[in-house]
C-alpha positions in Angstrom: 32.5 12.9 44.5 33.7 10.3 46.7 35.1 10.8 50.2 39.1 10.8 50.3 38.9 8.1 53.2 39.8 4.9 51.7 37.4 2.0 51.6 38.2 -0.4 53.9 38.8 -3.3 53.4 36.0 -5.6 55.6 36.5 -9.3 56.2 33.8 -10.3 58.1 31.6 -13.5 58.7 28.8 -15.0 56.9 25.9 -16.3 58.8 26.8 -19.8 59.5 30.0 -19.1 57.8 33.5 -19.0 59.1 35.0 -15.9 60.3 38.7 -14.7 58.1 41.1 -13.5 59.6 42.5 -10.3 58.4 45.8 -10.1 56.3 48.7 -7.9 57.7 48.6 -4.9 55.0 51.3 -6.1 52.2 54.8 -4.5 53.1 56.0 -3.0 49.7 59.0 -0.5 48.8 59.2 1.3 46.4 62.7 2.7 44.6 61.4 6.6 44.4 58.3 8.3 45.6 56.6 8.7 42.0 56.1 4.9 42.1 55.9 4.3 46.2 52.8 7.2 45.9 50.8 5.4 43.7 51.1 2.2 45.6 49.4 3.9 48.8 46.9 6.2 46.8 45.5 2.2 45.0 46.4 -0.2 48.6 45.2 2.1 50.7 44.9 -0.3 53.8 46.4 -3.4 51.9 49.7 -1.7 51.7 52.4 -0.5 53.8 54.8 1.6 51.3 58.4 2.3 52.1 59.9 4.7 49.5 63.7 4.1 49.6 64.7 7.4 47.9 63.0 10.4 49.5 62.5 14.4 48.5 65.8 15.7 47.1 67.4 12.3 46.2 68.9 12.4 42.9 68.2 8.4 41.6 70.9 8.6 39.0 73.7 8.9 41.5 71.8 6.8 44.5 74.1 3.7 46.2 72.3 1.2 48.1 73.6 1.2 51.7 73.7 -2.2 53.4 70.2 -0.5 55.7 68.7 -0.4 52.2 70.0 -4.0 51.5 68.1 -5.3 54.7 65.1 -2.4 53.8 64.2 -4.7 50.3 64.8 -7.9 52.3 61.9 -7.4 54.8 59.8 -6.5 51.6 57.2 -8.9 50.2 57.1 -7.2 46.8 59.5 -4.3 45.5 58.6 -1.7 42.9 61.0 -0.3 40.6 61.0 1.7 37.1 63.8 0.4 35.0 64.8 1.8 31.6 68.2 2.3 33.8 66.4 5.2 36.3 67.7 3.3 39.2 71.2 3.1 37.5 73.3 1.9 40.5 70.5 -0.2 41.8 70.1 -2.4 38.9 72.7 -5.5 40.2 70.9 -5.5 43.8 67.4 -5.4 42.0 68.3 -8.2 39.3 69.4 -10.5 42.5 66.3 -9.7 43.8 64.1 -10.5 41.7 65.4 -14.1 42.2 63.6 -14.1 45.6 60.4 -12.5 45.6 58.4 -9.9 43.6 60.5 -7.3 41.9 58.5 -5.7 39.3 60.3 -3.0 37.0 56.7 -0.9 36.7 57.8 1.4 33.7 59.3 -1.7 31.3 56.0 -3.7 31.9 53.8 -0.9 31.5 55.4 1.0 28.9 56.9 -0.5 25.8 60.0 0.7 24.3 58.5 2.2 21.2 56.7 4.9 23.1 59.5 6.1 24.9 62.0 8.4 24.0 65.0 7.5 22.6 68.4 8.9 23.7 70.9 7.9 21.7 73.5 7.6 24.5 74.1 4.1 27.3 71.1 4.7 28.8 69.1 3.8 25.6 66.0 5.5 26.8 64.9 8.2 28.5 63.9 7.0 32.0 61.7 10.5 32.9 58.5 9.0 32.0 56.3 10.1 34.9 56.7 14.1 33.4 54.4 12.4 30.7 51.0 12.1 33.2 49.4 9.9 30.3 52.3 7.4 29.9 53.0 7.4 33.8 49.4 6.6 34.3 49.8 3.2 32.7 52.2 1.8 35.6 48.7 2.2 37.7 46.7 -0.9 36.4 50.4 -3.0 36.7 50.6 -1.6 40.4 47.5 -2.7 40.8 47.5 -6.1 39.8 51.0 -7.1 41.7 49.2 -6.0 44.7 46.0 -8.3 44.0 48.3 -10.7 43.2 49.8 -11.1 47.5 46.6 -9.9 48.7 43.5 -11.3 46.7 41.1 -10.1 49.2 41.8 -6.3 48.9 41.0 -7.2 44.8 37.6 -4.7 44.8 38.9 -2.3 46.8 42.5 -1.8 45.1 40.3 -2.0 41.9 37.9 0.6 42.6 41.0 2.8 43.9 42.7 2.5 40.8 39.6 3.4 38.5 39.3 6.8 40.3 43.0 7.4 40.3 43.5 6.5 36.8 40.5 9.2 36.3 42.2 11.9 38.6 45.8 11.9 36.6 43.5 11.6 33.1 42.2 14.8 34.5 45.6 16.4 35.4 47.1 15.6 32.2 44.3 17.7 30.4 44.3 20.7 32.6 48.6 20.8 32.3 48.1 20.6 28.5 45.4 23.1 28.4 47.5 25.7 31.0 50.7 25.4 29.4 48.5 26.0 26.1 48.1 30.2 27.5 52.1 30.4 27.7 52.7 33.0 24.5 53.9 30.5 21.6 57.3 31.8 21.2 58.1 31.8 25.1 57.6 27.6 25.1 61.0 27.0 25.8 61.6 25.2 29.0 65.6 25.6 29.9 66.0 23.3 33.1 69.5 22.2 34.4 69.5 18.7 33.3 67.3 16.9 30.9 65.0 15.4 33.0 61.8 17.4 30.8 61.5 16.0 27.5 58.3 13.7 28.0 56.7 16.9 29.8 57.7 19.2 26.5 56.4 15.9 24.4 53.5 15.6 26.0 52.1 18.7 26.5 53.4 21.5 23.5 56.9 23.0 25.1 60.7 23.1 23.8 62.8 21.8 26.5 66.3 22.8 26.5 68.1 20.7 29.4 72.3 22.1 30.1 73.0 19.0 31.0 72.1 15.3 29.4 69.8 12.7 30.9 72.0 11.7 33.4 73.2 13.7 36.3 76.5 12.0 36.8 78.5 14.4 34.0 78.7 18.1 35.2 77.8 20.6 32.1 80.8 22.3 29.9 81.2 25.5 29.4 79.8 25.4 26.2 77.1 23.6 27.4 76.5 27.0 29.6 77.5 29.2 26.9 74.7 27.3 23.8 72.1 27.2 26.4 72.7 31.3 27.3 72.3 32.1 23.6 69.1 30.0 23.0 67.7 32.4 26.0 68.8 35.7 23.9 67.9 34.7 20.8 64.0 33.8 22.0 63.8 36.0 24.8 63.2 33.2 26.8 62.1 35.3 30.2 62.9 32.4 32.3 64.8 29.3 33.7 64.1 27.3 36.3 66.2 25.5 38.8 65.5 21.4 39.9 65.2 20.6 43.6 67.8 17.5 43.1 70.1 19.7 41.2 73.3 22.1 42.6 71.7 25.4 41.1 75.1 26.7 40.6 74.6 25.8 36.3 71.3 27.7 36.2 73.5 30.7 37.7 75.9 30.1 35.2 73.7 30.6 32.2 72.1 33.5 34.2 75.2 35.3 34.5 76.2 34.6 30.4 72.6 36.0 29.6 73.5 38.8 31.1 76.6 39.3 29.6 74.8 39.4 26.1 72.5 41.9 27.6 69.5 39.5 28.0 68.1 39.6 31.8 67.0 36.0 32.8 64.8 34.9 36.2 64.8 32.0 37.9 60.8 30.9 37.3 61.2 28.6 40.0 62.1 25.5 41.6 60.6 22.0 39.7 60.7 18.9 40.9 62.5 16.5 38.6 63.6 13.2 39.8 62.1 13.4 43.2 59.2 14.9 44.5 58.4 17.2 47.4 58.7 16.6 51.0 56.2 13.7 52.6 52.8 14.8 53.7 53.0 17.9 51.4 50.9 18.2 48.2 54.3 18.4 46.5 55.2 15.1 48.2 52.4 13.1 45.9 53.0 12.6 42.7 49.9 14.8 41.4 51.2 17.3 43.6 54.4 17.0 42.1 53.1 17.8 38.5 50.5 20.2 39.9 53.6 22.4 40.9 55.6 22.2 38.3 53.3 23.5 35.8 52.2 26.4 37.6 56.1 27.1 38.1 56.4 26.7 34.1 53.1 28.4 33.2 53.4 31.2 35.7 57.1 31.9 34.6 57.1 31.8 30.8 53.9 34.9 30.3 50.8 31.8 30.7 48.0 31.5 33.0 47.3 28.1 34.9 43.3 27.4 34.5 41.4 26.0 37.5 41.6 22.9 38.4 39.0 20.4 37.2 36.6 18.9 39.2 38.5 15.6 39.3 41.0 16.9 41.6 39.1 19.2 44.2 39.6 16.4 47.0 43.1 15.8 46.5 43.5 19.7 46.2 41.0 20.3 49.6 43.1 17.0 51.2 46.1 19.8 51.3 44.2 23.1 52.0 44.6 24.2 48.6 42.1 26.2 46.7 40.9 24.2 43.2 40.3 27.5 41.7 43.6 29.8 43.0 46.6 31.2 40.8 49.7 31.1 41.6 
């Protein structure tokens, strides 16, 4: 397997050639960590990420502040999703994009008709990255807007991509095969807002979210209400609270379960529209996904498998065992 240290990028001289000079690494942001992660796993050295929304930042309701406005100006190239997941954001990105490289990763990686449709103002579902096969396509656009500034990192932000894009094929087999042990009628993901439905999708579970897409409405009571009797009527054993979500709806639905005689747990904390803290396993985006199915798995009755030989150096990069249970 190869080594976790990147591969450096080496500009030396020929002999009898002329010596280059070395770039400065490419100074990129990035709207939310799903998207500024991949940027450093594939630049390695070429790239100097700044992610503008960090762990616990809820993208629906983000504002730019003027230090963000003078954050994207000092950027050479700025990363974004689209498909409305930077909702406030989108005037400041669209002026932007008039003066340097602003590329919405999602929209040119991902066409319309394999998203998910909502039916409401935002059109589509802007979740993708809980789908690890769909996410994966924003690598090779990542990719190539970084060749694009810095052509001589080209082989070396290649080859980084080619083993990413294999680690997250790896991870999107061993979540479909894990959540695969959870008892078929205990599939039900209940989640405060709807942030699941490419995960369910993707990988064989009902998601039930109290709230919409969007976090700016707060659920109704009958929102509460519906979602407590879906848990009774399955014997749903679990629900599961969002780290960029008030937990006080999951509580709600708790406390009506009860009422009908049902006892719910909270089967842990998932990270939905941001991940974990930075430097943490949880703060990369495999990380992200890596939790969040052993939350899901653990809590509904399954049993998350090993994890494949693809990802023993980004699990042994965090101290974590490939081959532990939660």
């Amino acid at each position: 397997m190869r080594s976790w240290g990147w591969i450096a990028v080496t500009l030396a001289a020929l002999p009898g050639g002329p010596v280059l000079a070395q770039e400065p690494p490419l100074a990129v942001v990035a709207t939310v960590g799903m998207i500024g992660d991949i940027a450093q796993e594939i630049g390695g050295p070429c790239v100097a990420v700044t992610t503008l929304m960090g762990a616990g930042v809820d993208p629906h309701l983000y504002r730019a502040s003027a230090q963000d406005v003078r954050t994207f100006q000092g950027a050479e190239v700025i990363l974004y999703s689209g498909y409305s997941l930077e909702g406030q954001l989108g005037d400041v990105l669209e002026r932007l994009a008039a003066q340097k490289p602003t590329v919405a990763v999602v929209e040119t990686g991902v066409p319309p008709e394999d998203l998910i449709a909502t039916g409401n103002s935002y059109g589509h579902d802007p979740h993708v990255w809980m789908d690890v096969s769909l996410w994966s396509r924003i690598v090779p656009v990542i990719a190539d807007t970084i060749i694009a500034q810095r052509p001589g990192c080209a082989e070396a932000v290649s080859e980084n991509a080619a083993h990413y894009s294999e680690q997250l094929a790896a991870l999107d087999t061993w979540i479909g095969d894990s959540v695969a042990t959870i008892p078929e009628t205990q599939r039900v993901l209940v989640t405060a807002h709807d942030a699941f439905a490419y995960y369910g999708r993707a990988y064989g579970i009902d998601v039930a979210g109290i709230q919409g897409i969007s976090t700016e409405a707060e659920a109704s009571i009958a929102d509460i209400r519906a979602t407590a009797q879906q848990l009774v009527a399955a014997g749903i054993p679990a629900i599961f609270v969002e780290t960029t979500i008030n937990p006080r709806t999951i509580q709600a639905v708790i406390d009506a379960a009860a009422q009908q005689g049902h006892a719910v747990a909270i089967g842990g904390e998932l990270y939905s529209d941001a991940m974990g803290d930075a430097g943490t396993a949880e703060g990369t985006y495999i990380g992200m996904l890596h939790a969040n199915t052993l939350a899901i798995v653990g809590g509904l009755g399954g049993t998350p498998l090993p994890l494949p030989d693809e990802l023993a150096g980004w699990a042994e990069r965090f101290g974590l065992e490939p081959e532990a249970q939660p």
